[in-house]
Each structure stands twice: as C-alpha cells, then as structure tokens.
Biotite code that builds the C-alpha atoms (Angstrom):
import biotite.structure as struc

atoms = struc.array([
    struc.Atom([-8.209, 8.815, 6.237], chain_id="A", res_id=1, res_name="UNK", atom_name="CA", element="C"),
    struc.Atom([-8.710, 6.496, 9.750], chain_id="A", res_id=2, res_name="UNK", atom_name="CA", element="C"),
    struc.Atom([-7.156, 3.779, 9.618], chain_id="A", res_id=3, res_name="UNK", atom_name="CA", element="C"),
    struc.Atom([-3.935, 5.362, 7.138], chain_id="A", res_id=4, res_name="UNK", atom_name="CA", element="C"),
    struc.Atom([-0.606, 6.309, 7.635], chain_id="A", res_id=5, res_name="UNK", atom_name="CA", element="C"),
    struc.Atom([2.099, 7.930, 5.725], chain_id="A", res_id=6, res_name="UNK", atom_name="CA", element="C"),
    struc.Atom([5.704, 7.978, 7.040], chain_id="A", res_id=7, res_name="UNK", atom_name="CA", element="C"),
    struc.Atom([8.084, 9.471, 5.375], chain_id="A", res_id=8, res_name="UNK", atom_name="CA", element="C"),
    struc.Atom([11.604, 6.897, 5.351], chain_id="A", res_id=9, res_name="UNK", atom_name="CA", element="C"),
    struc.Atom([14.568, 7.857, 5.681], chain_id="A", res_id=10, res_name="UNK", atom_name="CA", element="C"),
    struc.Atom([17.566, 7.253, 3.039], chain_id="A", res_id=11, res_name="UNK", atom_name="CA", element="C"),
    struc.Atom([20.884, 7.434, 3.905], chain_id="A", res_id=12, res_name="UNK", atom_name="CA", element="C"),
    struc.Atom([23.387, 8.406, 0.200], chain_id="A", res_id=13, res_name="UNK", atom_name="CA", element="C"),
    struc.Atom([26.183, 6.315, -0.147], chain_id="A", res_id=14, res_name="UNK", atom_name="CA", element="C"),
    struc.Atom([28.970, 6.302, -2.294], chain_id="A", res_id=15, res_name="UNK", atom_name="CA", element="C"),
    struc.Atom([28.535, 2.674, -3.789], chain_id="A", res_id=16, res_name="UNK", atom_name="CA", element="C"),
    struc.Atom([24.368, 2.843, -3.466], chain_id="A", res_id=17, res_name="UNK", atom_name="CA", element="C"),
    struc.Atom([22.149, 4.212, -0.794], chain_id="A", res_id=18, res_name="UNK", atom_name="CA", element="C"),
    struc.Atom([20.395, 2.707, 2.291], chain_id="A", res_id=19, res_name="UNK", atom_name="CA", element="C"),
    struc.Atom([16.813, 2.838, 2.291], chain_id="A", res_id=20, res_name="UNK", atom_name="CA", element="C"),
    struc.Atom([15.029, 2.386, 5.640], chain_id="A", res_id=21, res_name="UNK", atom_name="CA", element="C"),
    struc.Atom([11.405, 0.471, 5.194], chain_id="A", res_id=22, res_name="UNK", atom_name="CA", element="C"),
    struc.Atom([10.056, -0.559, 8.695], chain_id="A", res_id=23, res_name="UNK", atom_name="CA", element="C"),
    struc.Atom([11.952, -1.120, 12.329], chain_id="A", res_id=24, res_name="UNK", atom_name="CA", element="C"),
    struc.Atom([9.790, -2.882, 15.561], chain_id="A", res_id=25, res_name="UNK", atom_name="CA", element="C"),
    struc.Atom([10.580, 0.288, 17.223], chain_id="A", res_id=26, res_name="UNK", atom_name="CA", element="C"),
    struc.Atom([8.171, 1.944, 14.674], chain_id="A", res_id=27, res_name="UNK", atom_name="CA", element="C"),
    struc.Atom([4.640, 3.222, 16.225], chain_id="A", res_id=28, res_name="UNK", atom_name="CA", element="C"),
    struc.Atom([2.515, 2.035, 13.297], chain_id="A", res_id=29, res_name="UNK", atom_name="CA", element="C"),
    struc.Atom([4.303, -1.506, 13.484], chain_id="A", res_id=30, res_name="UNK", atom_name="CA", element="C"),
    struc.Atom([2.172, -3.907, 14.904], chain_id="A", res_id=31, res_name="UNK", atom_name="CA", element="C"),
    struc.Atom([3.928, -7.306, 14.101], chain_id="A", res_id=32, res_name="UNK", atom_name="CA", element="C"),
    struc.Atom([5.418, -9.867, 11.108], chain_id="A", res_id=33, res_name="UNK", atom_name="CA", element="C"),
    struc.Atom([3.794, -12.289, 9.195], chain_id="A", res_id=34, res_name="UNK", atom_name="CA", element="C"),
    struc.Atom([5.698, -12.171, 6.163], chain_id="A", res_id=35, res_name="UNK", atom_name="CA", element="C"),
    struc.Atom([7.470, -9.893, 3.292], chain_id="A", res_id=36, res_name="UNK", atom_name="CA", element="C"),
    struc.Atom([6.615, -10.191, -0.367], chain_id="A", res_id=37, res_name="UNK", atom_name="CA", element="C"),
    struc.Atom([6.835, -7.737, -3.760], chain_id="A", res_id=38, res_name="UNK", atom_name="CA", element="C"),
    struc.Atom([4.180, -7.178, -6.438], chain_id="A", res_id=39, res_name="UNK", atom_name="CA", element="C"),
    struc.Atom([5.010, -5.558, -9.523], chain_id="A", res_id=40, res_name="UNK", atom_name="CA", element="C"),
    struc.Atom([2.100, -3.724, -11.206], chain_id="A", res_id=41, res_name="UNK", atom_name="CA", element="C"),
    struc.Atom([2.946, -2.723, -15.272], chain_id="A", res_id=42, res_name="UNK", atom_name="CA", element="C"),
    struc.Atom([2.465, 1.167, -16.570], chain_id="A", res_id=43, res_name="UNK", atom_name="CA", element="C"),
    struc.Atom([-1.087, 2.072, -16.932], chain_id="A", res_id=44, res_name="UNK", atom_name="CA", element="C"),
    struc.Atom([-2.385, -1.540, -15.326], chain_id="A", res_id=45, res_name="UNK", atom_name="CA", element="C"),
    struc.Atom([-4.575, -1.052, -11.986], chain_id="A", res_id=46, res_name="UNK", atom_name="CA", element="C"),
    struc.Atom([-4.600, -4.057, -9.071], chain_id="A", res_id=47, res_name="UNK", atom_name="CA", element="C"),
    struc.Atom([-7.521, -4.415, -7.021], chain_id="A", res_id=48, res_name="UNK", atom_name="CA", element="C"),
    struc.Atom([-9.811, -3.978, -5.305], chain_id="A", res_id=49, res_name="UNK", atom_name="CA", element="C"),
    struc.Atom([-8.586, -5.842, -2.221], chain_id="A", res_id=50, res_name="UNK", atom_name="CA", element="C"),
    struc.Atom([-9.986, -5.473, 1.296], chain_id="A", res_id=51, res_name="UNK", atom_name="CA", element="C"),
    struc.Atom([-7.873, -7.032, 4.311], chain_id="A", res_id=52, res_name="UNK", atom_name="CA", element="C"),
    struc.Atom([-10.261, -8.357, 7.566], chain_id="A", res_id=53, res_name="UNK", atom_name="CA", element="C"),
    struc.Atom([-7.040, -9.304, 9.621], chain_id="A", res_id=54, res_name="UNK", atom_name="CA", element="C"),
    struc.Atom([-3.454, -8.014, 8.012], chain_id="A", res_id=55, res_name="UNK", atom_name="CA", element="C"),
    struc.Atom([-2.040, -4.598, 8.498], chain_id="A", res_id=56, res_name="UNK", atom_name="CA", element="C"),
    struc.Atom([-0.448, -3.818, 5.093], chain_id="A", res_id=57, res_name="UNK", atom_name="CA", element="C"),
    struc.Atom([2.992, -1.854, 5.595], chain_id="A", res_id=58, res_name="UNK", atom_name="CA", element="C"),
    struc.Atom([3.781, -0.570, 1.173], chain_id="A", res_id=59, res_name="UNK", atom_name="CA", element="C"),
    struc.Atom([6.711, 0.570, 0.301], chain_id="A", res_id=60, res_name="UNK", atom_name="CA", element="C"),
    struc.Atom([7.711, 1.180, -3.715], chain_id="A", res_id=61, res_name="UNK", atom_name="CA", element="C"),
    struc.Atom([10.988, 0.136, -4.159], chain_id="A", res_id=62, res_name="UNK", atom_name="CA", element="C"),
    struc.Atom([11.428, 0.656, -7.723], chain_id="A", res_id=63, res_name="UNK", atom_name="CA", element="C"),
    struc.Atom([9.416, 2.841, -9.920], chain_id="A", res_id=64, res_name="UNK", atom_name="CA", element="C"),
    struc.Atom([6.369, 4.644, -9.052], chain_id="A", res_id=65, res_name="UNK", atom_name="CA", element="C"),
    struc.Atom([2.683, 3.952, -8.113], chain_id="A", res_id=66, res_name="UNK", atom_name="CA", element="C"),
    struc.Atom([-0.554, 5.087, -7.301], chain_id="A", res_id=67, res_name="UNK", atom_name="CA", element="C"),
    struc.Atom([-2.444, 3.752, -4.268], chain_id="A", res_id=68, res_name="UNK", atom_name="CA", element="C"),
    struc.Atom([-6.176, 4.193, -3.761], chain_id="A", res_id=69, res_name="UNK", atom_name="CA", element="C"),
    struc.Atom([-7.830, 3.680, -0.627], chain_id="A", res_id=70, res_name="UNK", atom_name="CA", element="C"),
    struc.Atom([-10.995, 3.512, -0.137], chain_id="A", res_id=71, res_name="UNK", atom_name="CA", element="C"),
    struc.Atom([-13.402, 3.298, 3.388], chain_id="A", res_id=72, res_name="UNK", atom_name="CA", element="C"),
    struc.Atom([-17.084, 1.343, 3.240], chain_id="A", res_id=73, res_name="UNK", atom_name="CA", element="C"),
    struc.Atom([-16.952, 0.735, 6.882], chain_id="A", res_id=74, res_name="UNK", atom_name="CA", element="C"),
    struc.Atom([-19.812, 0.969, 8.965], chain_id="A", res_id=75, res_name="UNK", atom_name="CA", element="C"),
    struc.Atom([-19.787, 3.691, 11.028], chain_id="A", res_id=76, res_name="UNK", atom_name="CA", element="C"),
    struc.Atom([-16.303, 4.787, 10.391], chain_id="A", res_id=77, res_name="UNK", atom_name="CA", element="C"),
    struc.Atom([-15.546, 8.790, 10.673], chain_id="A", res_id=78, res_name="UNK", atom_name="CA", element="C"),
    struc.Atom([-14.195, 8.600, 6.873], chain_id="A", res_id=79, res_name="UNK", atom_name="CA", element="C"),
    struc.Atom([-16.581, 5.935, 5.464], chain_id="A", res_id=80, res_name="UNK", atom_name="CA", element="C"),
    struc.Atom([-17.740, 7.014, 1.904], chain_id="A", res_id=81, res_name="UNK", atom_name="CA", element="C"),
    struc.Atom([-14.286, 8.642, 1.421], chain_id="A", res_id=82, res_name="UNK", atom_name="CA", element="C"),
    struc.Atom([-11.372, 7.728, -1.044], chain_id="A", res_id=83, res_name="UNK", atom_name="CA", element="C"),
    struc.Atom([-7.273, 8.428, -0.162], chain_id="A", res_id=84, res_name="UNK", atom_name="CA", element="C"),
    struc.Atom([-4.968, 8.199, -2.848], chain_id="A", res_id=85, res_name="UNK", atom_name="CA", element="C"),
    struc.Atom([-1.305, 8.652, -2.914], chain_id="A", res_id=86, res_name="UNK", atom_name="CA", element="C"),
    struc.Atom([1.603, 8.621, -4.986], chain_id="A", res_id=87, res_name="UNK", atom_name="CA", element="C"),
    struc.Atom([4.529, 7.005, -3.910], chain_id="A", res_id=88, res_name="UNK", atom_name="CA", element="C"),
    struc.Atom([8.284, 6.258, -5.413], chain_id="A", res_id=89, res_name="UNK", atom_name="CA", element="C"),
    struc.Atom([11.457, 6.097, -3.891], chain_id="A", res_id=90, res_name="UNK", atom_name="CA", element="C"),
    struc.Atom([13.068, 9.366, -6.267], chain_id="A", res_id=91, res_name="UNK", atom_name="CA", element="C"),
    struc.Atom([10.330, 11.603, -5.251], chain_id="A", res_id=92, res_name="UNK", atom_name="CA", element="C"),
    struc.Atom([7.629, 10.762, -2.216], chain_id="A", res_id=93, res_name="UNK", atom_name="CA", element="C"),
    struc.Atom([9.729, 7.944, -0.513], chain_id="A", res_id=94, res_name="UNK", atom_name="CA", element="C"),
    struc.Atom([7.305, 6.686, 2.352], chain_id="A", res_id=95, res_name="UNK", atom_name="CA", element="C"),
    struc.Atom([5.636, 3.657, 4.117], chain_id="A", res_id=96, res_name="UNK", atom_name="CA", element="C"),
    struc.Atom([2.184, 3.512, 3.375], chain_id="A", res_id=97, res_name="UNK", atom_name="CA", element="C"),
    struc.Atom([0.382, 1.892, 6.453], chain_id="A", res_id=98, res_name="UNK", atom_name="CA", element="C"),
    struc.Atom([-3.188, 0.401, 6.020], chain_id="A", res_id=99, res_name="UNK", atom_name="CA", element="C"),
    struc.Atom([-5.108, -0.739, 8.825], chain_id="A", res_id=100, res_name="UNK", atom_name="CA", element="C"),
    struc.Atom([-7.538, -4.097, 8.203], chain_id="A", res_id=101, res_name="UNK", atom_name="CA", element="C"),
    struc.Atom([-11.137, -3.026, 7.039], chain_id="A", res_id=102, res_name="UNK", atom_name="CA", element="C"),
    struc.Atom([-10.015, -1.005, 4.025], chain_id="A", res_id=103, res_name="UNK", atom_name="CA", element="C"),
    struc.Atom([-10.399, -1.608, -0.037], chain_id="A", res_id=104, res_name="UNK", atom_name="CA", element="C"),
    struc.Atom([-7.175, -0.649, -1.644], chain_id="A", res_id=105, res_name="UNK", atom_name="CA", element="C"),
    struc.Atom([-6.101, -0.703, -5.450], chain_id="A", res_id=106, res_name="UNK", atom_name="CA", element="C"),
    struc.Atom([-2.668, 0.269, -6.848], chain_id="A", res_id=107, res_name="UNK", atom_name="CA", element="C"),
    struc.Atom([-1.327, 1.435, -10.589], chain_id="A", res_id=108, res_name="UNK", atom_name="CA", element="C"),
    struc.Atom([1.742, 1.421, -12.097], chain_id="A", res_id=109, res_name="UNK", atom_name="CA", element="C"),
    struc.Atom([2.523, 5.011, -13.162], chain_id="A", res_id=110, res_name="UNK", atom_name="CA", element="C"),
    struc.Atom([6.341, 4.908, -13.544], chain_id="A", res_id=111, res_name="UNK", atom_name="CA", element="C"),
    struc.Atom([8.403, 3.673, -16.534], chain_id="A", res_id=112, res_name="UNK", atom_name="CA", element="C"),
    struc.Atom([9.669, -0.069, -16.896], chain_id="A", res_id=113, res_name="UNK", atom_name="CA", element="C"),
    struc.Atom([9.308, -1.809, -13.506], chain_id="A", res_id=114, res_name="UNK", atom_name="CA", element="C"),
    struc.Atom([6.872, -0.936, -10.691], chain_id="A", res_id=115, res_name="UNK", atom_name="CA", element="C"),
    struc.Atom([7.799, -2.598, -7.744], chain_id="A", res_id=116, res_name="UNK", atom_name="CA", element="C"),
    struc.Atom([6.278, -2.394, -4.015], chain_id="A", res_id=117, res_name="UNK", atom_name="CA", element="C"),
    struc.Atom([7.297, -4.102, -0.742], chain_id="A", res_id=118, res_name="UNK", atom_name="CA", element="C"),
    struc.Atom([4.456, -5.406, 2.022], chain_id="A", res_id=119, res_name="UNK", atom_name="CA", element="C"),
    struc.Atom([5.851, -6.368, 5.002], chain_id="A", res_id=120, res_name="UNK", atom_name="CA", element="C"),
    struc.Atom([2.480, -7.613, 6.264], chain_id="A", res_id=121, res_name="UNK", atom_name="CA", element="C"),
    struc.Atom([1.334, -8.272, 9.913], chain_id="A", res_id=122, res_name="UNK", atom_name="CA", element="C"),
    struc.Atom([0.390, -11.833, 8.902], chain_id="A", res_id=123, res_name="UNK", atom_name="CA", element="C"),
    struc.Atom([1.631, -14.553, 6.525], chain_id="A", res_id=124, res_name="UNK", atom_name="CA", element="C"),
    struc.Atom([-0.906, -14.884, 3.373], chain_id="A", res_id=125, res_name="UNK", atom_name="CA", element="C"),
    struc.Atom([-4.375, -16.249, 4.379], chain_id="A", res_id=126, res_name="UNK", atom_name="CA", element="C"),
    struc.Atom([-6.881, -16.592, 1.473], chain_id="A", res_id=127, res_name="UNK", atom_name="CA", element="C"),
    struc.Atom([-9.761, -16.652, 3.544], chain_id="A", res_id=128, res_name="UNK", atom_name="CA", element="C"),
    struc.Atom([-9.370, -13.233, 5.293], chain_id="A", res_id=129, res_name="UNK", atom_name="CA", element="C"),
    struc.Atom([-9.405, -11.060, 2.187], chain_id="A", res_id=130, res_name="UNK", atom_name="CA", element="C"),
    struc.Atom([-12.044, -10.057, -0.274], chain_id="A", res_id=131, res_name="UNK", atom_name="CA", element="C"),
    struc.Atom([-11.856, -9.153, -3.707], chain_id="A", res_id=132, res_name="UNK", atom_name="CA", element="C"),
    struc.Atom([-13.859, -6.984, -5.804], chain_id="A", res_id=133, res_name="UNK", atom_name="CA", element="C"),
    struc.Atom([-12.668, -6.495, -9.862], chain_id="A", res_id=134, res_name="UNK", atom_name="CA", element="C"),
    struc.Atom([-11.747, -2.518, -11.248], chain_id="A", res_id=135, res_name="UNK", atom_name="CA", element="C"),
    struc.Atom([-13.715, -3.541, -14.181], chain_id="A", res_id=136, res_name="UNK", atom_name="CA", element="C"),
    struc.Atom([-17.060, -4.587, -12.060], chain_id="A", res_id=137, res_name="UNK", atom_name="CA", element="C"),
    struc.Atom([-18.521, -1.485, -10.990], chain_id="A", res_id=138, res_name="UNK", atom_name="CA", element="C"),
    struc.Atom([-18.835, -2.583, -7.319], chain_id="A", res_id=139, res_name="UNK", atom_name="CA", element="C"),
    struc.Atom([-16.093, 0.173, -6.555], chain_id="A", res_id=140, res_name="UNK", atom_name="CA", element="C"),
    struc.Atom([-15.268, 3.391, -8.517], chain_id="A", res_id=141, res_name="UNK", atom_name="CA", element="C"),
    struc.Atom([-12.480, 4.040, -9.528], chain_id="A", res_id=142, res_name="UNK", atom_name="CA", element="C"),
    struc.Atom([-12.067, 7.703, -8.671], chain_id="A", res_id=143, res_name="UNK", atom_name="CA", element="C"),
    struc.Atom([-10.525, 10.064, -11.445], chain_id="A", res_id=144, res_name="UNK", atom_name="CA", element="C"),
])
C-alpha cells in the first residue's frame, strides 16, 4: 500500500536475553522524533480507527502479537479504496511497521496475555491532528 512500509529488524541472540533493533536515524523510512510511547491492546479487543494528518507512525510489537489494518480513503491516492493488514510479533514476523500521515489504521490483540506495541512517532502527541472514527460505527469496515 503507498504510503506503508515493512522492515524486517534485526535481533541479535544472546546468552542472558537478546537485542532487538527497532529504529536507527540512519534508517531510510526515518523521518524524525517526537516521542516514544506503548499501547497494549487485550486478546480479541480491536483499537481504532485512527487517521494521522501530521505524524509518521514507526510500530513495533514488543510483546505478544497483533494485527494491524490499514486502510487508504485518500483522494486521489494510487491505493485509495484499498485495505493492508499485517501480522506482526517479535517470535514470528519481527518488523517495523511504517505508516505515512493520511492513513486510517486499527490494531487487535491476537496473542496470549499481553499485547504490547512500540511507536516511536515523528511528533510528540497533538490531539488536534488526528481523527477518530469507532470499529463499532460503520464509518469504516472492518475487513474479515
């Protein structure tokens, strides 16, 4: 999809724990930082719809696994109409998940216990530049 990236990371096994690589400034897709927070999202539970006008979104699922849908309703755009969705843990498709501004995105926990992802965002938090839609309202599909 424009405006999406997947990059696989790279983990380095250690004898005491392993070293997971999430995002360096010599990275093509980084653009800059604004700040780094986690979200957990529960088994079965969906978050969303959220659609960024200024922040570059950099995921990463630390713990767990989850399910990202994307999808574009941009004007225009070579992809618009179209829905991306990709599965992501750190045992079995351990990648940064890049997601340019413009874009609706939702997320569900499909692992066991804790589902945890990393944004290292291009922005610190700004209410006013993000919309929000519900799951439950309709305005989006969900797609199955």
């Amino acid at each position: 999809m424009k405006g999406v990236v997947v990059t696989l990371l790279k983990k380095i096994p250690g004898e005491l724990g392993d070293v997971r690589h999430g995002l360096k400034q010599s990275d093509s897709d980084f653009q800059s930082f604004g700040e780094a927070y986690f979200s957990t999202v529960k088994k079965g539970y969906v978050k969303g719809w959220k659609k960024h006008q200024r922040m570059v979104l950099n995921l990463i699922v630390a713990e767990g696994k989850i399910r990202f849908i994307i999808y574009d309703d941009r004007q225009g755009s070579e992809t618009q109409g179209q829905y991306f969705q990709i599965t992501l843990s750190p045992a079995e498709n351990y990648s940064r998940l890049t997601i340019q501004p413009g874009l609706w995105l939702a997320f569900e926990g499909v692992g066991d216990g804790n589902n945890l992802l990393l944004n290292i965002a291009s922005i610190e938090h700004d209410p006013t530049e993000a919309e929000s839609s519900s799951v439950t309202d309709g305005k989006i599909k969900l797609p199955i």
